[in-house]
C-alpha positions as CSV (number, residue, x, y, z in Angstrom):
1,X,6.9,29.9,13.8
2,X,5.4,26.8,12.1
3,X,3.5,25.6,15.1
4,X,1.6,28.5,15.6
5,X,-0.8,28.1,12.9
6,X,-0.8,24.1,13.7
7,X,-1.8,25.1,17.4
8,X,-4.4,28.2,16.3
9,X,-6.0,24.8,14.2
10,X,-6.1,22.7,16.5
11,X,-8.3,25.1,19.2
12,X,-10.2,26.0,16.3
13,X,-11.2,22.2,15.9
14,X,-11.8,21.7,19.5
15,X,-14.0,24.5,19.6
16,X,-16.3,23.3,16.8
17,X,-16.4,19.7,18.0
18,X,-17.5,21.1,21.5
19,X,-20.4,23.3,19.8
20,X,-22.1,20.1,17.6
21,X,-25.5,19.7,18.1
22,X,-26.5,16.1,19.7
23,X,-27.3,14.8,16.6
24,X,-24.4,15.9,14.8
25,X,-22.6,15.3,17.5
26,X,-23.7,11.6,17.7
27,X,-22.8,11.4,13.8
28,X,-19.5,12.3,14.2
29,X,-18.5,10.4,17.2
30,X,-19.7,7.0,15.0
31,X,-17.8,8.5,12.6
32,X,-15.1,8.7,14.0
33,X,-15.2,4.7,15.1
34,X,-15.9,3.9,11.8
35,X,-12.3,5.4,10.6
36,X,-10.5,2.9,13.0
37,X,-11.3,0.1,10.9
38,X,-9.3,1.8,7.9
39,X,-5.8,2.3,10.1
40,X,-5.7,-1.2,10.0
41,X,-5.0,-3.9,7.5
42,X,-6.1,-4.9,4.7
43,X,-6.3,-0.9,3.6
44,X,-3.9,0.3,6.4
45,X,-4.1,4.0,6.5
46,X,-2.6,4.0,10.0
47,X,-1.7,7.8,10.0
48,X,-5.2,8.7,10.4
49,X,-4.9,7.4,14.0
50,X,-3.3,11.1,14.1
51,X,-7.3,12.2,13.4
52,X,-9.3,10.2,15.7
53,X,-8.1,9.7,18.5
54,X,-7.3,13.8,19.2
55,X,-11.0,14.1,17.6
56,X,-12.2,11.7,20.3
57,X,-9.9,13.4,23.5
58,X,-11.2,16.9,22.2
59,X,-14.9,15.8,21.8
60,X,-14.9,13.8,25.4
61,X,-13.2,16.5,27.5
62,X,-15.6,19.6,26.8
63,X,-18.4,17.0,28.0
64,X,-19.4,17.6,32.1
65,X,-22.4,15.1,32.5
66,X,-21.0,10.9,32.6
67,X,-24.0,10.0,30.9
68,X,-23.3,12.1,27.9
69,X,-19.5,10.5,28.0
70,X,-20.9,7.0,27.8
71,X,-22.7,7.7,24.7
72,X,-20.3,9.7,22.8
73,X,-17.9,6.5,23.8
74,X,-20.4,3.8,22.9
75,X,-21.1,5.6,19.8
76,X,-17.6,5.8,18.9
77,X,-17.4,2.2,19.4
78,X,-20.3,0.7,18.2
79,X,-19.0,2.8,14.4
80,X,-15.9,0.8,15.1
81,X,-17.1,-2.5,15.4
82,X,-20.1,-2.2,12.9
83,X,-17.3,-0.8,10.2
84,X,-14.7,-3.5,11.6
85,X,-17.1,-6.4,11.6
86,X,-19.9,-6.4,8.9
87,X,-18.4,-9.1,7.1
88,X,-20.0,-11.3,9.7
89,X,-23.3,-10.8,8.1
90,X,-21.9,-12.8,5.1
91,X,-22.0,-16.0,7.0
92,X,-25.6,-15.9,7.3
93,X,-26.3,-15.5,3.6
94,X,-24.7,-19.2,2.9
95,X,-28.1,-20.7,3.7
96,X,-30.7,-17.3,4.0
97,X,-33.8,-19.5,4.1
98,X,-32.9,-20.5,7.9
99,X,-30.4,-17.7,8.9
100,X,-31.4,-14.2,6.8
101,X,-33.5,-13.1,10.2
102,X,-30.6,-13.6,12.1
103,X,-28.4,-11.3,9.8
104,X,-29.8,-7.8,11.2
105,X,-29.1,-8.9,14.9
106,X,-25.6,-10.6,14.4
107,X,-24.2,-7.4,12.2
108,X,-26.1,-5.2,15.0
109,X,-26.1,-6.5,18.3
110,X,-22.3,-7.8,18.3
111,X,-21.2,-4.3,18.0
112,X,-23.1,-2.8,20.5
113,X,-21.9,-4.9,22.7
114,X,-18.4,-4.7,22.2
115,X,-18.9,-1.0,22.0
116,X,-19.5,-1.4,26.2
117,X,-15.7,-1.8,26.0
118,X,-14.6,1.6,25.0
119,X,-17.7,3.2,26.9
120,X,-16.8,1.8,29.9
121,X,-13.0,3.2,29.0
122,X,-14.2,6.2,28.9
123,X,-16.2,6.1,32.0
124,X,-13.0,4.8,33.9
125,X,-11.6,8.4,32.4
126,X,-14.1,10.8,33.6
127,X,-13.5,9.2,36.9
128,X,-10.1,9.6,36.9
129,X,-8.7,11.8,34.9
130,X,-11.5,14.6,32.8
131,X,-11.0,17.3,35.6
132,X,-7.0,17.5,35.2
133,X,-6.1,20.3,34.1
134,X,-2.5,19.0,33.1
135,X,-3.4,18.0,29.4
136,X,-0.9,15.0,29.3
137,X,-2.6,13.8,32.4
138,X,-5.9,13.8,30.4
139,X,-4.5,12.5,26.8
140,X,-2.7,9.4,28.5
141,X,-5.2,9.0,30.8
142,X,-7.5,8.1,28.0
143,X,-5.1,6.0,26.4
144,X,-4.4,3.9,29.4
145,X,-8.3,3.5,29.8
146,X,-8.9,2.4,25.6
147,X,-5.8,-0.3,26.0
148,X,-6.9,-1.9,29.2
149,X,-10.4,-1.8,27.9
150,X,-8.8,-3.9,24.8
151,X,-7.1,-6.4,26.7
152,X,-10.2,-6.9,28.9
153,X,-11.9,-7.8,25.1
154,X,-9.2,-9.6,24.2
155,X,-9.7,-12.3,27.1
156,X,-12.8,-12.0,29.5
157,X,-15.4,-14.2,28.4
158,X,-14.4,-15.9,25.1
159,X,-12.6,-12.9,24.7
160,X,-12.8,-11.4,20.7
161,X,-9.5,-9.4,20.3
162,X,-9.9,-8.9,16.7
163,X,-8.9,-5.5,15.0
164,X,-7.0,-4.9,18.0
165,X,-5.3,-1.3,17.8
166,X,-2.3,-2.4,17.6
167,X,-3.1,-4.2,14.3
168,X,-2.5,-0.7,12.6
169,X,1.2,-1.2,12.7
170,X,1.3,-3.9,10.4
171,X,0.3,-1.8,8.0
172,X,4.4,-0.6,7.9
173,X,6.0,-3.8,8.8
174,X,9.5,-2.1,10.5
175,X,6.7,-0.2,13.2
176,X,5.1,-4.1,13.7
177,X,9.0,-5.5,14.8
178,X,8.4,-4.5,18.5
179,X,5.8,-7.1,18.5
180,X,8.5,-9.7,19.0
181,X,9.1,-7.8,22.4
182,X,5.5,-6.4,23.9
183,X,3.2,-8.3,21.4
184,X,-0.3,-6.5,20.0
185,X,-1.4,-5.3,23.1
186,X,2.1,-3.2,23.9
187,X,1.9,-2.1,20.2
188,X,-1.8,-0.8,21.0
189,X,-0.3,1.3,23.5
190,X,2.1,3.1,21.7
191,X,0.4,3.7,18.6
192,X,-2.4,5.3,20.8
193,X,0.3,7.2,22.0
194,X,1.7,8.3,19.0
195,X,-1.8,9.0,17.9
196,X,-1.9,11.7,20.3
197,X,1.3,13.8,18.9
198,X,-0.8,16.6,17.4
199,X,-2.0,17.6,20.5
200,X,0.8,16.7,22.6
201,X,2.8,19.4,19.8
202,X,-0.4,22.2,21.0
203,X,-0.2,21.6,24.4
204,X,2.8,19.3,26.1
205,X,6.2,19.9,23.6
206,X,8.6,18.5,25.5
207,X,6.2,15.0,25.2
208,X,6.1,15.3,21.8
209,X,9.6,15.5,21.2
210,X,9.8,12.4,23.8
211,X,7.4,10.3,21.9
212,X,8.8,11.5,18.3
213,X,12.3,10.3,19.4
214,X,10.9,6.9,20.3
215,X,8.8,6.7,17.5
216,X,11.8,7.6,15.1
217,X,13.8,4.4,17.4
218,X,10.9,2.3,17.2
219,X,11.2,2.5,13.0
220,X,15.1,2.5,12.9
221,X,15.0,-0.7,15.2
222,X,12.3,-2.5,12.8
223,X,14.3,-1.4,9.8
224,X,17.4,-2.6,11.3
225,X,16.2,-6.3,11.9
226,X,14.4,-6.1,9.0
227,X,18.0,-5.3,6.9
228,X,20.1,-7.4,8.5
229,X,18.3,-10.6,9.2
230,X,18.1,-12.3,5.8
231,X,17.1,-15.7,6.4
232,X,18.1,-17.8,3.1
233,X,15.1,-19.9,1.7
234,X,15.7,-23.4,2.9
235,X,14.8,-26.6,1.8
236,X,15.0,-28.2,4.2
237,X,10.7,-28.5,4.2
238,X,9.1,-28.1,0.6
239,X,5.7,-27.4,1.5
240,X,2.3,-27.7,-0.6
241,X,-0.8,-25.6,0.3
242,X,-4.0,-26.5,-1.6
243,X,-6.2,-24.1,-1.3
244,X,-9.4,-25.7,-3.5
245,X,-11.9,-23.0,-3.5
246,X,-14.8,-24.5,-2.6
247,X,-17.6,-22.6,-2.0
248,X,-19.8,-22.9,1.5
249,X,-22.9,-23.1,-0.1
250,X,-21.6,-26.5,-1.7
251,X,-19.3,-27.9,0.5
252,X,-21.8,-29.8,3.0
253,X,-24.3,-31.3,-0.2
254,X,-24.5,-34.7,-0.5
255,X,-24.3,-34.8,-4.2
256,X,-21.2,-32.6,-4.2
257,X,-18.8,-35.3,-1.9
258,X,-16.7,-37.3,-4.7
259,X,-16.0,-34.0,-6.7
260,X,-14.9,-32.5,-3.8
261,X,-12.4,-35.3,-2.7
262,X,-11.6,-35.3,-6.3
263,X,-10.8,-31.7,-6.4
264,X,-8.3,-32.2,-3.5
265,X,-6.6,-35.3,-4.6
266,X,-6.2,-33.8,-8.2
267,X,-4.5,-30.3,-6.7
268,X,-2.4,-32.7,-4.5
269,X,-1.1,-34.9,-6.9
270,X,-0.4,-32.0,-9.7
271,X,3.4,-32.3,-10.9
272,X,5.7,-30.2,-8.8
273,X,9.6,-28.9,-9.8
274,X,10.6,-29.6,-6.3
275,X,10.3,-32.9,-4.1
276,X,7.2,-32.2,-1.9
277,X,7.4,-32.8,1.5
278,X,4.3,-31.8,3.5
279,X,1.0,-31.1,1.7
280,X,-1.7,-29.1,4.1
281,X,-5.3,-28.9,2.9
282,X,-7.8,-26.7,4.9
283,X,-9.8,-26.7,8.0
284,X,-12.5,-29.6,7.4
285,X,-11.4,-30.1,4.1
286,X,-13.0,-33.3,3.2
287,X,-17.2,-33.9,3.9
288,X,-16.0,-37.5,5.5
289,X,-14.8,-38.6,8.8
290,X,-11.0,-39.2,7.1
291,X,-9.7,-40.7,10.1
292,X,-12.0,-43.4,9.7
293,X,-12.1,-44.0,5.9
294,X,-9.7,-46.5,5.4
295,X,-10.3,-46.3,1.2
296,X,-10.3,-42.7,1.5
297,X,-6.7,-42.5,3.0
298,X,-5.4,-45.2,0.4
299,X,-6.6,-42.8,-2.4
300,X,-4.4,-39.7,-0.5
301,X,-1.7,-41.6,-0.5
302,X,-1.7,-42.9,-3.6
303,X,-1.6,-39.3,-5.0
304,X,0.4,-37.5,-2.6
305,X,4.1,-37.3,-3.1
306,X,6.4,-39.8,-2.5
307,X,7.4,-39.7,1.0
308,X,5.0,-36.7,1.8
309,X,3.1,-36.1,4.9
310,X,-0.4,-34.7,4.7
311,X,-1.8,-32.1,7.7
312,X,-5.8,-31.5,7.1
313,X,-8.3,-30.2,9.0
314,X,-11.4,-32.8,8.7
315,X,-14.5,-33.7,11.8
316,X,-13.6,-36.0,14.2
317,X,-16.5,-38.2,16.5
318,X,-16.5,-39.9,20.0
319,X,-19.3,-41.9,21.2
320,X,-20.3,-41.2,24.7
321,X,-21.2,-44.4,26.5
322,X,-19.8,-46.0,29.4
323,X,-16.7,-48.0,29.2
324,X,-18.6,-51.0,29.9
325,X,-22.6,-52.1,30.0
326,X,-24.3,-55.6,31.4
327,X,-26.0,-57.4,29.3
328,X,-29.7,-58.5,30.9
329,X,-29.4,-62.0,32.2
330,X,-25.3,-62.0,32.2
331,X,-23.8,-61.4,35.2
332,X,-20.1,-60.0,33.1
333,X,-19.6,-57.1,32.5
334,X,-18.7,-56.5,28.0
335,X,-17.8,-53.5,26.2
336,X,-20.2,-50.7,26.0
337,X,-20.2,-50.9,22.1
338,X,-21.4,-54.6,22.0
339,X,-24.3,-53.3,23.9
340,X,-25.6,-50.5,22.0
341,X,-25.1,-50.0,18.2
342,X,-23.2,-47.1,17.0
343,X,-26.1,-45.2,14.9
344,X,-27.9,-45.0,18.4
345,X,-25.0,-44.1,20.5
346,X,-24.7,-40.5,21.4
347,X,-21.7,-38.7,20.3
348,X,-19.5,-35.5,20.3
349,X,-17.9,-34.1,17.5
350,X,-14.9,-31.8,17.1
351,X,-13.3,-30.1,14.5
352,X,-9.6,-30.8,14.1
353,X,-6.0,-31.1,12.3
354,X,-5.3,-34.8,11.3
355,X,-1.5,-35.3,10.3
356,X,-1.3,-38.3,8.0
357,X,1.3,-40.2,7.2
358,X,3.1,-41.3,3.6
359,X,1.9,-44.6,4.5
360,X,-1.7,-43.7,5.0
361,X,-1.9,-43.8,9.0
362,X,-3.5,-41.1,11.0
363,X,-0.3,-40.7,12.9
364,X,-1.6,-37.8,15.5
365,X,-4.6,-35.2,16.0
366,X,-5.5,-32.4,17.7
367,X,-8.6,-31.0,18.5
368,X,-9.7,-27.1,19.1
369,X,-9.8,-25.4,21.7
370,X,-11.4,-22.1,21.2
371,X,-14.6,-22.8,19.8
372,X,-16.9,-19.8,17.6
373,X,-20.0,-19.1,20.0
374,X,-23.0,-19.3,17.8
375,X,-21.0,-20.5,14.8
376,X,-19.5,-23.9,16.2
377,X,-21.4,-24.0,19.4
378,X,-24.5,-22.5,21.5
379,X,-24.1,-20.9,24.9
380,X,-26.9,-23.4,27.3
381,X,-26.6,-25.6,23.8
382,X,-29.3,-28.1,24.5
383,X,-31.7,-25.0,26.3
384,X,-31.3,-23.1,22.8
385,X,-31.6,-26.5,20.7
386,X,-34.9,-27.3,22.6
387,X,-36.3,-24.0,21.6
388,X,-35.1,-24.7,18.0
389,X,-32.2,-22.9,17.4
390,X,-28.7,-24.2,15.9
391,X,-25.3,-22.7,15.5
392,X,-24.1,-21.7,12.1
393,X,-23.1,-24.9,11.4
394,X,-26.1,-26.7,11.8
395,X,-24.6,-29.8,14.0
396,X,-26.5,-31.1,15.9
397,X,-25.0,-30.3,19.6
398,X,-22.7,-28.1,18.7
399,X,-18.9,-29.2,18.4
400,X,-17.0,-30.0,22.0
401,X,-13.6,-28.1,22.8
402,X,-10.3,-30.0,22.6
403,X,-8.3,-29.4,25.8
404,X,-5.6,-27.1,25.1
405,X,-3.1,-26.1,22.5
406,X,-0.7,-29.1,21.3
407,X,2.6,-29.6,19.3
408,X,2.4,-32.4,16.8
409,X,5.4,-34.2,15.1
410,X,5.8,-35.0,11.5
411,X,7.3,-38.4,12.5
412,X,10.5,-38.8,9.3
413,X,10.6,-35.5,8.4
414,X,11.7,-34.5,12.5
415,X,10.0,-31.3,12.1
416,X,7.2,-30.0,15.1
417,X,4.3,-27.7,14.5
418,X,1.4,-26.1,16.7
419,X,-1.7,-26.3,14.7
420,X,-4.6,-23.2,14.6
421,X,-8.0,-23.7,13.1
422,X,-9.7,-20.6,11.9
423,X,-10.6,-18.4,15.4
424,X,-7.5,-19.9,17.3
425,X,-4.8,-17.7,15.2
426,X,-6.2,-14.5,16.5
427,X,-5.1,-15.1,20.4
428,X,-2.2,-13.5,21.2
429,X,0.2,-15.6,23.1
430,X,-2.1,-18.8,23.1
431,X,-0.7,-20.4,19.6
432,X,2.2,-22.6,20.9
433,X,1.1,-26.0,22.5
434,X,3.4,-28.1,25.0
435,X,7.0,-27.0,23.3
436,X,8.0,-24.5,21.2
437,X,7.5,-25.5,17.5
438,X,9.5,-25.1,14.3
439,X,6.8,-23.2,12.7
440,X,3.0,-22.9,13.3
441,X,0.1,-24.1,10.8
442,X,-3.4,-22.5,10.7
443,X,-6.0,-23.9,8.7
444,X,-8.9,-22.3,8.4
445,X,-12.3,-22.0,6.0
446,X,-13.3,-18.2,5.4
447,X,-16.0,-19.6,2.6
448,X,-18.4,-17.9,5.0
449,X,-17.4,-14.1,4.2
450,X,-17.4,-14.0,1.2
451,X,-15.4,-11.6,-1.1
452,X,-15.4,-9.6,2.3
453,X,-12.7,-7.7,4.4
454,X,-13.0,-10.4,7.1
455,X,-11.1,-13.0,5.4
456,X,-7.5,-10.5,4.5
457,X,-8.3,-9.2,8.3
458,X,-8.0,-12.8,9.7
459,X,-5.0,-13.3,7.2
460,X,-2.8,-10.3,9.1
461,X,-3.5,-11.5,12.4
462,X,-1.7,-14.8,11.4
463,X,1.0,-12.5,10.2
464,X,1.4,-10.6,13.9
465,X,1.5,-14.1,15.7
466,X,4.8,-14.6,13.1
467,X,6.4,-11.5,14.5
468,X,5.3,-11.8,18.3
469,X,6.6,-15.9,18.3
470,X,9.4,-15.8,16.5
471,X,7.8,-18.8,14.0
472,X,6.8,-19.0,10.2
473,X,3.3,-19.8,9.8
474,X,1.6,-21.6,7.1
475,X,-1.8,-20.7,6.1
476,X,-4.4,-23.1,4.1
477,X,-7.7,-21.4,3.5
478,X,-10.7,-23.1,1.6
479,X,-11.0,-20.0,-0.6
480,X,-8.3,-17.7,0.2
481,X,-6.1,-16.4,1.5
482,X,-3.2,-19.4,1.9
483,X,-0.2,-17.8,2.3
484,X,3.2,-18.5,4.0
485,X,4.7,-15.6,5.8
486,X,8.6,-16.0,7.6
487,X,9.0,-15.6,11.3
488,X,9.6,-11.6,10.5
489,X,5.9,-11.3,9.2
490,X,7.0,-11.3,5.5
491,X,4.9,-12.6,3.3
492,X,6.9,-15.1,1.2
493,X,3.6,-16.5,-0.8
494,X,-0.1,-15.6,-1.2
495,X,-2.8,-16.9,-2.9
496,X,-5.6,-14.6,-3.3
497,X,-9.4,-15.2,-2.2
498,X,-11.8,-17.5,-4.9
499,X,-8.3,-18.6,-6.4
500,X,-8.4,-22.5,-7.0
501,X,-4.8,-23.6,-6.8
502,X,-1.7,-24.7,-4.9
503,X,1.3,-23.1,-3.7
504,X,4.5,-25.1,-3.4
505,X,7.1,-22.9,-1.3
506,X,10.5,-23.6,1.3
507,X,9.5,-23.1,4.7
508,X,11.5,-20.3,5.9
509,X,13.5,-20.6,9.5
510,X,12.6,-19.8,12.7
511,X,14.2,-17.1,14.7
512,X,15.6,-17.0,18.3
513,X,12.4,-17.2,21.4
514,X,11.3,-13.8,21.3
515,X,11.0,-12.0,24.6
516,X,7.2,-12.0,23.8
517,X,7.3,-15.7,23.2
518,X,8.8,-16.2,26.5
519,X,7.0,-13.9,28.8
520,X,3.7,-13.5,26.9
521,X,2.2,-10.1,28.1
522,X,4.5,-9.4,31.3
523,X,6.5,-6.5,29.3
524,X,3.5,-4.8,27.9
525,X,2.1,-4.8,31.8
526,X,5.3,-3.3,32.7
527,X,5.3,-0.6,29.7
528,X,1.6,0.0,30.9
529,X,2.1,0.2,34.7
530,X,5.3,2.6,33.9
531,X,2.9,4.6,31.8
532,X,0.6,5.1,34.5
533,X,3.1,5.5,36.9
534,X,3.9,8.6,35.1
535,X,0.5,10.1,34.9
536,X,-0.2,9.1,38.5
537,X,3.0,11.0,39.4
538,X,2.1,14.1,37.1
539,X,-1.3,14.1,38.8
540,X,-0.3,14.1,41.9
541,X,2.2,17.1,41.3
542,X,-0.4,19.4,39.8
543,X,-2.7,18.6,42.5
């Protein structure tokens, strides 16, 4: 009796969205992508998945012509991505009078771009499935086609999977639990799935009560290990996250050097109730090559706490000359850097976590990986130098990629930890280096954005690699958010953004390898294969 009036609605709906005009039509469908955005964190209104993806099914199957489906898709996902990613334009406000005509292509072209992604989902659809007439065949059909266009974002190219669908679940942390089994990716697919329950309730009940039932086990199973698992705070690591709040605009002057090293060493060294055993400062904390400041490191650890170990993100150069040069007139051969004077060597530069220890040596390093494009480096870098343009940064040939993701070791302390800088957290099932870790570390400056979305967004992917690993993670920001969140994805301490201050907190455990952990994205293959072995079966049985 209820249902009726639910299912007289919904034709209703799907009537009036077939009979918009083209401009209205186009209106809607980029506003529609524009409410993705707000299922996911930091606001998190994930029920009104229940709205846009039936709007988007109902809008796409009344349409006969592909054209007209690739444009109602790329409008959809270019209101996604502009919503999801304006922030960017921030960054190009820190210094306006070389990057301000920059800002309308960045905050414009990016999103049409990744809009290709969901118009070429929904061309894969049309193909395949928009002449069905079984409705399940069409609804999962599209689904299928949005989360494999997802992954393909997530990791062709340089691969940008940020505000991934999945993301939406962390918005209720017991939904966000399966993570530890099918990572982002397999929560993508079934909260795309469960967005389609309205209609599956209109048109395929016995799938609704399917997807209801799993739903409803989905929950109980995130509340359960949510319940029972109660890690105790250990203190076994006291850890100290500085988070100094400097802003971009400042950090790179000249003038501004000493206050800034004075602004760390002064948070680093305030009086703490607890023993402090690791301090972590952010991602280039310092404007000075640390690892080669020999006064600069005998300041640190005159102020850091007895017996503490320092990890900081800070530059790190290489010269690039041959091992070995011939002088003229000598017939041996001498080492290249008795040859050429270092200020006209050429050299690389990479951006990196330094861990330092109580007695002032740099005691390991890693370098990153996964470079920003146009913020840390420029595709055909010396073409695009030569006709004058630079990278956000403004270095001069861009920084060079480290190799590959690394465990480091904090020597007396006999605790290991993978290191992320800034872009790196957001990669599912790339965070852990050679061995599995005790807990991850991301440092990270989001100085760029501003009072902005973008830096809480980047905050709650750090979260979901928690829950998908099986690892705590600790999170120093330049200004904001630092935070510390347990190996369950709660958070355990925050500071906000533009907050100068530190944050002294027990590491919580790790759990057990999660399945995720182990096999990466094997299961979610398997839950997506097995969903399309369904359709493909149901298609060919209405055939």
């Amino acid at each position: 009796m209820m249902l009726g009036p639910l299912r007289n609605w919904i034709d209703n709906q799907s009537i009036r969205l077939a009979l918009l005009s083209p401009i209205k039509g186009g209106l809607f469908d980029f506003f529609l992508g524009a409410l993705v955005p707000l299922a996911m964190p930091p606001l998190g209104a994930w029920p009104i998945l229940f709205f846009i993806f039936p709007a988007l099914l109902m809008r796409l199957q009344r349409i006969q012509r592909w054209q007209n489906v690739a444009l109602t898709a790329w409008l959809f996902g270019f209101g996604q991505f502009f919503i999801g990613l304006y922030w960017i334009g921030f960054a190009f406000l820190v210094e306006p009078d070389l990057f301000l005509w920059a800002l309308p292509l960045a905050i414009t072209f990016l999103p049409a771009g990744l809009a290709v992604f969901p118009m070429l989902a929904a061309l894969l659809w049309f193909l395949f499935f928009a002449d069905k007439p079984r409705f399940a065949i069409r609804a999962l059909g599209l689904v299928l086609c949005l989360v494999l266009a997802s992954w393909l974002r997530s990791n062709i190219l340089t691969g940008l999977p940020w505000n991934l669908y999945g993301m939406s679940a962390l918005s209720w942390l017991p939904l966000a639990q399966s993570a530890r089994l099918w990572g982002v990716h397999g929560l993508s697919l079934l909260m795309l799935c469960f967005a389609m329950l309205p209609l599956f309730i209109r048109h395929e009940r016995k799938l609704a009560v399917f997807l209801s039932l799993g739903f409803l086990l989905i929950i109980w199973d995130g509340h359960t290990r949510l319940k029972t698992y109660e890690p105790e705070k250990t203190a076994d690591l006291m850890v100290r996250i500085v988070q100094p709040a400097i802003p971009q605009k400042e950090k790179w002057i000249p003038e501004n050097r000493l206050g800034i090293i004075r602004t760390h060493l002064e948070l680093t060294g305030q009086p703490a109730e607890v023993p402090i055993d690791l301090v972590v400062w952010p991602e280039t904390a310092l404007p000075a090559l640390l690892y080669r400041d020999i006064w600069l490191r005998e300041q640190i650890t005159d102020i850091l706490p007895d017996g503490a170990y320092l990890v900081t993100g800070g530059l790190r150069r290489e010269t690039l000359v041959k091992a070995t040069d011939i002088r003229p007139g000598e017939e041996r051969a001498v080492p290249a850097e008795e040859v050429t004077p270092e200020a006209e060597r050429p050299w690389q530069s990479f951006n990196s976590v330094f861990v330092i220890s109580p007695e002032g040596d740099v005691e390991d390093f890693y370098d990153k990986h996964h470079l920003v494009p146009f913020g840390e480096y420029l595709p055909q870098q010396q073409l695009l130098e030569f006709l004058g343009l630079e990278q956000l940064t403004r270095l001069r040939g861009g920084f060079t990629a480290g190799e590959e993701p690394r465990t480091l070791a904090l020597g007396k302390l006999g605790k290991s930890f993978s290191p992320l800088i800034c872009y790196e957290v957001i990669f599912p099932g790339r965070v852990v280096g050679d061995f599995r870790p005790d807990f991850l570390i991301t440092v990270t400056n989001d100085g760029w954005f501003g009072k902005s979305a973008g830096p809480w967004q980047h905050l709650e992917m750090a979260r979901m690699r928690t829950i998908e690993e099986g690892l705590p993670i600790i999170r120093s920001a330049n200004t904001g958010v630092s935070a510390v969140f347990d190996a369950l994805g709660r958070q355990h301490a925050l500071m906000p953004l533009m907050q100068r201050g530190v944050l002294d907190v027990s590491l919580p455990p790790a759990v057990d390898e999660t399945p995720y952990a182990r096999y990466g994205d094997m299961i979610f293959f398997l839950m997506f294969f097995g969903v399309a072995g369904l359709v493909y079966r149901a298609r060919r049985a209405s055939a």
